[in-house]
C-alpha positions in Angstrom: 81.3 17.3 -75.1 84.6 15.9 -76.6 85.3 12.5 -77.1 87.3 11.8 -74.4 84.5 12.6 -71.9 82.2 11.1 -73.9 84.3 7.8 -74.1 83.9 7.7 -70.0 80.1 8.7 -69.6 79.1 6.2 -71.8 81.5 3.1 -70.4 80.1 4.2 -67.4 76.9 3.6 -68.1 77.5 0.2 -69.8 79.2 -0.8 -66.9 75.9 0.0 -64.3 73.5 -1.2 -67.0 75.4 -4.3 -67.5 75.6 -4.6 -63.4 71.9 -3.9 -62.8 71.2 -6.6 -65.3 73.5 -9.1 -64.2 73.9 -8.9 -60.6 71.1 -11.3 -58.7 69.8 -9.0 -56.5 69.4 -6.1 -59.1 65.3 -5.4 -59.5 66.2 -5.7 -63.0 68.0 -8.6 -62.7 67.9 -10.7 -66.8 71.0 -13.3 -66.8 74.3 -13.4 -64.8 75.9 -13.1 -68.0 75.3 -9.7 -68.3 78.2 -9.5 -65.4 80.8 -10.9 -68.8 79.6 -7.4 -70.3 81.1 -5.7 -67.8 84.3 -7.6 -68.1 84.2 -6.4 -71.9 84.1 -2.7 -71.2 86.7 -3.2 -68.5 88.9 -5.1 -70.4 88.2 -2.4 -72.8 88.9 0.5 -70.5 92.5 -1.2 -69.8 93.4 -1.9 -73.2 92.9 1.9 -74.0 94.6 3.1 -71.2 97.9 0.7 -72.1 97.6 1.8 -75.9 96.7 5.4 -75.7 93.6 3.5 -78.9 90.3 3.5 -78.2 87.7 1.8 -80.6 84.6 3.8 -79.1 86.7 7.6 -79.7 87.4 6.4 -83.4 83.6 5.8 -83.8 83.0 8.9 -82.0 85.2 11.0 -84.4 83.9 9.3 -87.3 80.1 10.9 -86.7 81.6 14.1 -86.1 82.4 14.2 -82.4 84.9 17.1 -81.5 88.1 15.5 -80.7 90.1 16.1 -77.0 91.6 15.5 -73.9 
């Protein structure tokens, strides 16, 4: 899997876990403040998009992830 995939399976996972966490009437409901999480990774996805730079790809590269689109 190349980072670019990569980038989106895992902020999509962030973004459930954080909502099953956060949202009240999640089962596994901790703190609404899990719900500012989700704002991160959003914030996150939107920044890279605008920027064409993305933090998580970099990291991914860096541990020897193939690189692509």
């Amino acid at each position: 899997m190349n980072t670019w995939r990569l980038v989106r399976v895992i902020a999509g996972t962030f973004i459930l876990l954080s909502l099953l966490l956060g949202v009240p009437g999640s089962p596994l409901f901790v703190s609404p403040w899990w719900q500012a999480f989700t704002a991160f990774v959003g914030t996150n996805l939107l920044q890279s998009g605008l920027t064409r730079w993305c933090l998580m790809e970099r990291i991914l590269r860096r541990i020897g992830v193939e690189p692509g689109c």
